[in-house]
Every structure is written in structure tokens, then in C-alpha cells.
C-alpha positions in Angstrom: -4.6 -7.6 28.0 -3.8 -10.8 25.9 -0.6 -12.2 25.1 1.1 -10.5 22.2 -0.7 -7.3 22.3 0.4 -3.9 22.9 -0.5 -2.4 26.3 -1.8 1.2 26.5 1.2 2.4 28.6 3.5 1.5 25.5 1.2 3.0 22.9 1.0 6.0 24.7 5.4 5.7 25.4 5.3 5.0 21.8 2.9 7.9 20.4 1.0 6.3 18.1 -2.2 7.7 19.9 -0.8 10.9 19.1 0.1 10.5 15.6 -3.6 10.4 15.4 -4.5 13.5 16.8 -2.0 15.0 13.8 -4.5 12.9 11.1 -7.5 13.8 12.8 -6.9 17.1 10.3 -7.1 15.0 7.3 -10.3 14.3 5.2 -12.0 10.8 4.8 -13.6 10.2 1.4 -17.2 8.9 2.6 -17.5 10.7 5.9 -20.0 13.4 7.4 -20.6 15.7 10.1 -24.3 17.0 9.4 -26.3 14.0 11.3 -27.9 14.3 14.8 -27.3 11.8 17.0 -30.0 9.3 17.1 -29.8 7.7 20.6 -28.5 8.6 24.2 -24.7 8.4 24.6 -25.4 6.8 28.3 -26.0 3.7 29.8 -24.8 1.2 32.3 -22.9 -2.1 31.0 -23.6 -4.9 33.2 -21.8 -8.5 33.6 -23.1 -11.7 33.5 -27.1 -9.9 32.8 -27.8 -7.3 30.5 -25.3 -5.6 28.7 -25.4 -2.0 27.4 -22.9 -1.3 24.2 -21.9 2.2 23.0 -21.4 1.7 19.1 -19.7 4.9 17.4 -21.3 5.4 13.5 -20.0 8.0 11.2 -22.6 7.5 8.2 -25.0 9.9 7.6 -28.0 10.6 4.7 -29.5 7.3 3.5 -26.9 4.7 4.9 -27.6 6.8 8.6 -31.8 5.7 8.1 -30.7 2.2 7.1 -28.1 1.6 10.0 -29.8 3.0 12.8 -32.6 0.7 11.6 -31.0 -2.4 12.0 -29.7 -1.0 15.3 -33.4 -0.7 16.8 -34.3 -4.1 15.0 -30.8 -6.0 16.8 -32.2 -4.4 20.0 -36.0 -5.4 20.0 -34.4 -9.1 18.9 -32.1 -9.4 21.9 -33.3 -8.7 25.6 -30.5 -9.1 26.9 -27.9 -6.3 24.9 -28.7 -2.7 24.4 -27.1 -1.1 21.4 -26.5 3.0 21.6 -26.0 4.0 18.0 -24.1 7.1 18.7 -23.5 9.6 15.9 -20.0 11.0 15.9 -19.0 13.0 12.8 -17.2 12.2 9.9 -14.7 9.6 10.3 -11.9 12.1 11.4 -14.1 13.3 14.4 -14.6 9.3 15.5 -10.9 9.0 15.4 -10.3 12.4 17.2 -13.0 11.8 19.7 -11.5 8.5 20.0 -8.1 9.8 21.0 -9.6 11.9 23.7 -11.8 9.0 25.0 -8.2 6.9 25.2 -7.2 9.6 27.6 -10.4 9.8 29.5 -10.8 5.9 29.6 -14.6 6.4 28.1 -14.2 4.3 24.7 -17.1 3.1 22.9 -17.1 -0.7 22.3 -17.5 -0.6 18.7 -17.2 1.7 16.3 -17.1 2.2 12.6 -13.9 3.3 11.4 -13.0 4.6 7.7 -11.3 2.4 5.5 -7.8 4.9 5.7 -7.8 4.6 9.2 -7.4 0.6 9.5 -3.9 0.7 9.6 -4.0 3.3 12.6 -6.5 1.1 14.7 -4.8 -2.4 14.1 -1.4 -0.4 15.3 -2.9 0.5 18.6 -3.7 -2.3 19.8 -7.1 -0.7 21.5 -9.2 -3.7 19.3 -9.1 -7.5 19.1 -9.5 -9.6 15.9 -13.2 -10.7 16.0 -12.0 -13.9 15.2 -11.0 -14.3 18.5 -13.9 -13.2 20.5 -17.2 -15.7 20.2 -20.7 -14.4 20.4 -22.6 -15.2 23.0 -24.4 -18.4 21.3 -20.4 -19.1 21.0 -20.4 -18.7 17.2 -17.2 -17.0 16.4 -16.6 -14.6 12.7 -14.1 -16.4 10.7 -14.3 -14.0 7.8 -14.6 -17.4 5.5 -18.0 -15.8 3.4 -16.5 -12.7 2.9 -15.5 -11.0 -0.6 -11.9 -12.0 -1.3 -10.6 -8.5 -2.2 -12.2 -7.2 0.9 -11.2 -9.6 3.3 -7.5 -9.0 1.7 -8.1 -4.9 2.7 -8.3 -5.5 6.3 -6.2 -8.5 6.8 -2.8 -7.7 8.4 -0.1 -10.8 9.4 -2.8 -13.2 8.4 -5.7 -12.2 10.6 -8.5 -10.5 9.5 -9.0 -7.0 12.3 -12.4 -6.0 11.6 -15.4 -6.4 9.8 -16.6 -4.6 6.7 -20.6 -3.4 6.8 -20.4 -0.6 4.5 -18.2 -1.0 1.7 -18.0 1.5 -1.1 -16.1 1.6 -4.8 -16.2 4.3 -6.8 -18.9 4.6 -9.9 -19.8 6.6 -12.6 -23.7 7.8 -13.0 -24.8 9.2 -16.2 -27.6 11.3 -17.6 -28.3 9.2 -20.5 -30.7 12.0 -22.4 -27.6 14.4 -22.2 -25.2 12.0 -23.6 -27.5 11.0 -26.8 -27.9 14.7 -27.0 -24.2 14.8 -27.2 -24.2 11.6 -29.5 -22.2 9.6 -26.8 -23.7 5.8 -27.1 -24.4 5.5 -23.0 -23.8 1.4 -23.6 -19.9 1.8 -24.4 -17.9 2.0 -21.5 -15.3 4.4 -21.2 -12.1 2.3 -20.9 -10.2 4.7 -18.9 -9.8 7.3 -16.6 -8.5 9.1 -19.8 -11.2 8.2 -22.3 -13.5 9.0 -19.4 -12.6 12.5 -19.7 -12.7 13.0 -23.5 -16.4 12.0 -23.6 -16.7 14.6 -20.7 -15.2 16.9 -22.9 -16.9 15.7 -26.1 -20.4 16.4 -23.9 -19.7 20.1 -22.9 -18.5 20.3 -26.9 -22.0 19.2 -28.5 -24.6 20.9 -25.8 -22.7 23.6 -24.0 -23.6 21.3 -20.6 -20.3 20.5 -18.2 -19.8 16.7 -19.0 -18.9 16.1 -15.3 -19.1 17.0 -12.1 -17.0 15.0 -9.4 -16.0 16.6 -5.6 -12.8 17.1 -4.8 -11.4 15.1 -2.3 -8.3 13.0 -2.1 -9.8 9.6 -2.7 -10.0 10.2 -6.4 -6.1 10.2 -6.5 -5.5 6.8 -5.0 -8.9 5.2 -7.2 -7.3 6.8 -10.2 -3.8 5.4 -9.4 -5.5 2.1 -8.8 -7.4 2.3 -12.1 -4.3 2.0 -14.3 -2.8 -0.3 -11.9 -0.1 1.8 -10.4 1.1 1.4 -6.3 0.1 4.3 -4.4 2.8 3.8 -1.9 5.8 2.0 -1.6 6.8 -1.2 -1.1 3.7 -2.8 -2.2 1.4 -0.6 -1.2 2.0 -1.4 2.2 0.2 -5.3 2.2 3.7 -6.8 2.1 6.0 -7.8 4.9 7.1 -4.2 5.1 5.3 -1.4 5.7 4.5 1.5 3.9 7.7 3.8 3.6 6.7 6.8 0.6 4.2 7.9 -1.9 4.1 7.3 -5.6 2.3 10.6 -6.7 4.0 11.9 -9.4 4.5 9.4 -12.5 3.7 10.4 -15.7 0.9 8.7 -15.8 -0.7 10.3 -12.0 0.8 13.6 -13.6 -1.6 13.3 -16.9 -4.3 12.8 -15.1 -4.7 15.3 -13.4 -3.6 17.9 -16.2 -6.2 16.5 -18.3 -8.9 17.1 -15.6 -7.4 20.7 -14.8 -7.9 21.1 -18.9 -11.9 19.7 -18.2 -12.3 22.7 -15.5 -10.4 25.2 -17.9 -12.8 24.5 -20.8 -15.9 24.5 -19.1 -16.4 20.6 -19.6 -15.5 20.0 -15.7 -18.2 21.7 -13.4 -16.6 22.2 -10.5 -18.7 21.8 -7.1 -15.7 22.1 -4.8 -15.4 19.4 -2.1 -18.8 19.0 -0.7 -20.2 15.6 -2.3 -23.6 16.6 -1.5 -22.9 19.6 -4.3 -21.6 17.7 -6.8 -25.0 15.6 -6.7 -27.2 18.6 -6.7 -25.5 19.8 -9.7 -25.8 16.1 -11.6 -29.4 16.3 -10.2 -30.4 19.1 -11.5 -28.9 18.5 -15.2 -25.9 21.0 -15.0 -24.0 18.2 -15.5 -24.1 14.9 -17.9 -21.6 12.8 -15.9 -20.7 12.3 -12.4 -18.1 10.1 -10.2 -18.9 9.1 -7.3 -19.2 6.3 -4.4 -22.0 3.7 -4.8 -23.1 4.7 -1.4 -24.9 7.5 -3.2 -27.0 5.5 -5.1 -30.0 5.9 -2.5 -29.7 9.5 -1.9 -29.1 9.8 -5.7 -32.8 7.7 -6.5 -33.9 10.8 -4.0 -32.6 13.8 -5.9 -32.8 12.9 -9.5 -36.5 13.4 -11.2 -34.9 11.3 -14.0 -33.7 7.9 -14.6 -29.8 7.9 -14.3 -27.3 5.1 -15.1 -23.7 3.9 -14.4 -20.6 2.8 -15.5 -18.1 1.2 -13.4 -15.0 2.7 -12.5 -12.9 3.2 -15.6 -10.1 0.6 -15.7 -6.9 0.8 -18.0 -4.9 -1.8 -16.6 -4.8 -5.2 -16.2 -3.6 -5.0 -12.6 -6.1 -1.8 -11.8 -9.0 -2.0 -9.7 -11.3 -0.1 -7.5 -9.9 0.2 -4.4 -12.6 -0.7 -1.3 -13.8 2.4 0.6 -16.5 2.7 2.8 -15.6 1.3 6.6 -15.7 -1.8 9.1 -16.5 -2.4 12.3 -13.8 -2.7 15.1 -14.3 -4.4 18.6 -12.5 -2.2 21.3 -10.9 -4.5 24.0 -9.1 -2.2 26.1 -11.1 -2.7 29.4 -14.1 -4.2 28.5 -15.6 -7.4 29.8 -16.1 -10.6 28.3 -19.3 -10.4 28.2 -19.1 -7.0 26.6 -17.0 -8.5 24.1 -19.4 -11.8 23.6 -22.5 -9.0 23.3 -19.9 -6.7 21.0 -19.0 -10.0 19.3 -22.7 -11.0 18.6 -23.8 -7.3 17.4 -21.2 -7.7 14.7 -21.8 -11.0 13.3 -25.4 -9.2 12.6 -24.2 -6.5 10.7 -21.8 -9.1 9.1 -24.7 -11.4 7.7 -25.7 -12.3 4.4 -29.3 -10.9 4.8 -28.1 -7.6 6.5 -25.4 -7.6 4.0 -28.0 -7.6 1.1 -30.6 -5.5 2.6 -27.7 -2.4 3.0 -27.0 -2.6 -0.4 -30.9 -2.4 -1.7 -31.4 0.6 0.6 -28.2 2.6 0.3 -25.6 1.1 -2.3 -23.2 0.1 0.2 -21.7 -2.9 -1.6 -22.5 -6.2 0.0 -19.2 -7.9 1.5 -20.8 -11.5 2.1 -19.9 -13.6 -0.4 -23.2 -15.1 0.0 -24.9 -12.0 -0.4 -23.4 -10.6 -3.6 -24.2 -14.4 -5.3 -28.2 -14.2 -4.2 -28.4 -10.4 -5.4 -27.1 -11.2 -8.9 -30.2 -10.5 -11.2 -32.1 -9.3 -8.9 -31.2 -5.7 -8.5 -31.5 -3.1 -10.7 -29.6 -2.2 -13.9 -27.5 0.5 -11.7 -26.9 -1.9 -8.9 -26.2 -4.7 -11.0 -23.1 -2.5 -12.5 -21.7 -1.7 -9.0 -22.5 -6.0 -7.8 -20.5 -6.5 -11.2 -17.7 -4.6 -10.8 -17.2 -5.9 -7.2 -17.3 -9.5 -8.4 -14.7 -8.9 -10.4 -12.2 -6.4 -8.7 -8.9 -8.6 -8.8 -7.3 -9.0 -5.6 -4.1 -7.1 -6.5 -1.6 -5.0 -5.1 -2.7 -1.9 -6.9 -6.6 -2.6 -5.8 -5.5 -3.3 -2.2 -5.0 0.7 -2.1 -2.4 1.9 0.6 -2.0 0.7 3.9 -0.5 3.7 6.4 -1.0 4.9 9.4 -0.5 8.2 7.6 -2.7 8.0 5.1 -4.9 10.7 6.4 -2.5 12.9 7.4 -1.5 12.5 3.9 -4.4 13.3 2.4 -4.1 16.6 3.7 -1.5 17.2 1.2 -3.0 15.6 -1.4 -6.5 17.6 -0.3 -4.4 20.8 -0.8 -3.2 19.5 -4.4 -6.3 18.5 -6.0 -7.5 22.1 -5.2 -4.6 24.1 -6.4 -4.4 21.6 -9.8 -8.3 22.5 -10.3 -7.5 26.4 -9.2 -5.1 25.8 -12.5 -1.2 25.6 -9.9 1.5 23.9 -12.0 0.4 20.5 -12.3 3.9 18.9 -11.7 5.1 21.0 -8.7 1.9 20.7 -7.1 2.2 17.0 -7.0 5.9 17.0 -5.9 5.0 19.1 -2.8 1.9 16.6 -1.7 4.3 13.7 -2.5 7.1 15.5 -0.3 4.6 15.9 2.5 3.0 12.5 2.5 6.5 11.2 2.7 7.5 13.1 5.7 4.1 12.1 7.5 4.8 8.6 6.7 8.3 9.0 8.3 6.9 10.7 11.1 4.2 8.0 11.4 6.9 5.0 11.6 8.8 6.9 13.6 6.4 7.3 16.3 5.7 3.4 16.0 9.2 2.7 16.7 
């Protein structure tokens, strides 16, 4: 184990390992669990020859095509390092699997974790930096061509953990028929969350069609937060010097939200589809519904469902300090007990998935936004109208503490609570009270969390 690092006896003395397996119940915004597994688990890892990697994925649908793609492509280019691109669930069931496999001693050598779990995997001390493991041409990933905001979102003390492939912000697609129906001018931009909502409303007014559809899932409260440039957690949102200590879910302006939405679902104006994201497109699809949020990751499986031509909006921002917070997830190098030349062939899989051509062709194919620098530049103008909105809105995505999002190790046991809330605020629970209790609850997992960490 290198200097400065946290063995696995103290981790496990410490519990952070197990604070996982108490998250593992929480939801992850982009996640799945309805794709087979493409490849055999198995294989030797040899040293100093051929080397065998087991890379854990959690994508499934379009992305899933695209990724294990590249995986056979990285394979037939390199004789000597065999990827097994392993499905393992949504991102909770990679981290829960994970905890067993740190018991069992059977840990994959990469895997792709969910942006909320970051924090987690940098506290246990189970990964290295890539920037400290060379490929095996010795090239090393410095991180230097990737997208400021994102490189900022998994930086911690100064060093970047792991690398983003399949970065997601949240957009808005439109039926552009409806809204002319409606006589909503599909150029002007809603210019917040809020005004958002009144065309919604103004929609379902004019043609008796729900104005939007959106899935229910806790993500929408931190991106809505983020929007009008409010912290999600304190201090800092957890990028400071200190970490994370309590959530901010219950200022006026969190609290307006989401009455305003629970008004949309009351009036007919919000269809809601519950929390499967697959629903909420099939309803959008179909026309039962003129507007819909989502991640760009569902551009490509949206292009499959939709017989018409749909456009977007970015994410509706009312602050000056608001952005999109980065979603999606990176890749992570597992160290614990690997060799280096697991590490160098680990090390060089990663840099591919990290390239500017990679880069571009995951965002063409499933609207995973590009994190090379050098990719977004050479894709500007030559996308399409609904890709160019999502390139836009990256480029300019300030690098600020509310867009940062916030960095726990208890964010997904968290978004339990705030899971629970979003459903009883759109089963019409006080708005208020509903809000304090996820609020309370977040807090006392955060506490519990730091705790553990001692």
C-alpha cells in the first residue's frame, strides 16, 4: 500500500465500508438494473504477459451498446490486456457488490462509479489517483484536457481521483407542435425552474395535454437547488477544506419549488410517471406530455422512441451562481492488491475511455456529455440542434460552489429521504414538513457518515 494511504484493516476499524452497505439503499439518478451482462465475469490476470481486467459498468440502454463497444474495440487493439465488461446493476448494486467483494478479496480493477458515490470511494482508500499510475507506453492522465467544472467535481485536496467517461446534466426536451398548439414560442427559454413550470401549466391550460412529465428521483432536488444557485449542503457544499456537515433543504426558495410542482400534479399540468425514467419517456414519446426534464444521456434512447422531431432547452437557470450540477459517473482504478502491471493495463484502458475521440464519439451515440476539453471544442457546430444545446450549456456551466453539487459520503443514504419526499410532496404531504423530515434525516446520515470516518 503507498505512503499516505489508508490500509484496509483501518477502513474496515474505521467502518467506512460499512457506511456503504447503509447507502447501498439509496437511489442513484442515472443508474439501472435491467441489462444482461455482456461478457464472462472470469479470467486469469497475469504479470509481466497478458493481463486480464475485470471492469464493473452500471450503464444500461443506449450508453450500455456504445460502451461495451469500445470495450471489444480496446480489446481487438491490444493483445496483450483483456477487458471483461461486467454488468453490475444500477450504481447502488456496484457499490453493494463492491462492499461484499472487499470482504471476499474479489474486487474488480475498474469500475464505474456514480457521480454521488465519489466522495465514498476517495474515503476508502481501495483506488489510486490515475495520476499516479502510468500506462504501459508510460503516458500518465494528468487531467490537464479535461472540462474545468468537471475536473473541479472529482478533485479532492488537489488531486484529481478518477476519470469522467459518461457525464450527464440535466435537459429539457420539448414537443415543439404541442407548444405552438399551446401558443408557447419553443425559441424563448424558460428562465427558471419557476417560469419552467408556468409554461407547463400554460400548455395543459390551452390543449388539455400535461405540459410535463419528469421521474421522480432525488436528483431533481439538488439540480433545482443548483439552478438558483443555492448550496445543497453545508459548508460549501462540501469542496471546501471542510467537509460536508448538514443539508440545506428547506429555504423558501427549495420550499416553492416544490409546492409549485405539487400544484402542476394537482391541476393535471404535471403527468406523473412515478420514478421509472424509462416511463416518463414513453409518456413524452407518445405525446401525453409537451415537456419533459431529463438527463442528456437520453438523447439516444429518446431519437429511438419519439416518431417526431423533439427539441431542448437547457436546464433552467435563475441565478447567477446556478448551474447544472455534473451527473453521470467516472472511472476509478482499484489498487488494493493489484499488480503493477494490472495497474499499468488498468491505467492504459482508462486513458482510452478518457480520449478526445472516444470522448466525442459517446456523446454522438448516447448524449453523454463529452469531458475532453478537446472534444467539446471539435464538436461545436457539428452536432445537431439538440446536442448543440446540451455542448452549450456545458461550455458554459460556471465552476461554482452551487454547480459543484454536494460532496458526502452520505449523499446516497440521503437521497433516501429526499426519495421518500419528492413522493409524498407529489402524493400532495405538506410541502414544508415533508422537507424538514428529509432534511432531518440527511443530517443524521451525514453525522453518522463522519462519524464512522473518524
Amino acid at each position: 500500500m503507498r505512503k499516505g494511504f489508508t490500509t484496509m484493516r483501518e477502513i474496515r476499524k474505521r467502518g467506512v465500508v460499512g457506511a456503504l452497505a447503509v447507502g447501498a439503499l439509496a437511489l442513484s439518478a442515472c443508474g439501472s438494473s435491467d441489462e444482461p451482462s455482456t461478457s464472462d465475469p472470469t479470467g486469469d490476470t497475469g504479470s509481466g504477459g497478458a493481463v486480464t481486467l475485470d471492469f464493473w459498468y452500471s450503464v444500461s440502454g443506449v450508453p450500455a451498446d456504445t460502451l461495451t463497444a469500445l470495450v471489444d474495440e480496446f480489446n481487438d487493439a491490444h493483445d496483450d490486456i483483456t477487458v471483461n465488461a461486467v454488468f453490475q446493476g444500477s450504481y447502488v448494486d456496484s457499490m453493494a457488490k463492491l462492499t461484499n467483494a472487499v470482504q471476499s478479496g474479489d474486487l474488480p480493477d475498474v469500475i464505474q462509479g456514480g457521480d454521488t458515490f465519489s466522495t465514498y470511494l476517495h474515503d476508502t482508500g481501495l483506488t489510486i489517483a490515475p495520476g499516479e499510475v502510468a500506462a504501459v507506453d508510460g503516458t500518465v492522465f494528468d487531467g490537464e484536457d479535461l472540462v474545468p467544472v468537471l475536473a473541479n467535481y472529482y478533485t479532492f485536496d488537489g488531486v484529481l481521483s478518477s476519470v469522467p467517461i459518461m457525464v450527464s446534466q440535466p435537459v429539457v426536451l420539448y414537443n415543439a407542435a404541442l407548444l405552438e398548439e399551446a401558443g408557447v414560442d419553443p425559441a424563448q427559454v424558460p428562465s427558471s425552474i419557476t417560469d419552467l413550470f408556468d409554461v407547463a401549466a400554460e400548455v395543459h391550460a390551452a390543449t388539455g395535454t400535461a405540459g410535463l412529465t419528469v421521474f421522480l428521483d432525488p436528483w431533481w432536488s439538488e439540480q433545482f437547488s443548483a439552478s438558483e444557485g443555492l448550496t445543497y449542503c453545508t459548508p460549501d457544499n462540501g469542496v471546501g477544506s471542510d467537509p460536508a456537515d448538514a443539508f440545506v433543504l428547506t429555504s423558501d426558495t427549495q420550499i416553492g419549488i416544490w409546492e409549485h410542482l405539487q400544484s402542476l400534479v394537482g391541476s393535471g399540468a404535471m403527468l406523473n410517471t412515478g420514478t421509472d425514467g424509462s416511463a416518463s419517456l414513453t409518456a413524452f414519446a407518445s405525446e401525453q406530455a409537451a415537456i419533459m426534464i431529463q438527463s442528456s444521456r437520453i438523447f439516444g434512447d429518446a431519437e429511438r422512441a419519439a416518431e417526431f422531431e423533439f427539441g431542448t432547452w437547457p436546464l433552467p437557470v435563475g441565478s447567477p451562481d446556478g448551474g447544472a450540477v455534473p451527473g453521470g459517473n467516472s472511472v476509478w482504478l482499484i489498487d488494493e492488491g493489484r499488480s503493477a502491471d494490472q495497474l499499468a493495463a488498468a491505467a492504459t484502458f482508462v486513458q482510452y475511455l478518457a480520449s478526445p475521440e472516444i470522448q466525442a464519439r459517446i456523446f454522438v451515440e448516447t448524449g453523454y456529455l463529452p469531458t475532453s476539453q478537446e472534444a467539446l471544442d471539435s464538436l461545436q457546430g457539428e452536432v445537431t440542434d439538440v446536442q448543440q444545446v446540451a455542448l452549450d450549456q456545458l461550455a458554459r456551466t460556471t465552476d461554482s460552489v452551487p454547480s459543484a453539487g454536494c460532496h458526502t459520503g452520505a449523499m446516497n443514504e440521503a437521497r433516501e429521504a429526499v426519495k421518500s419526499a419528492v413522493e409524498a410532496v407529489v402524493g400532495g404531504a405538506d410541502v414544508r414538513a415533508t422537507w424538514e423530515d428529509a432534511e432531518a434525516r440527511g443530517n443524521a446520515a451525514i453525522a453518522d457518515y463522519l462519524d464512522r470516518l473518524g
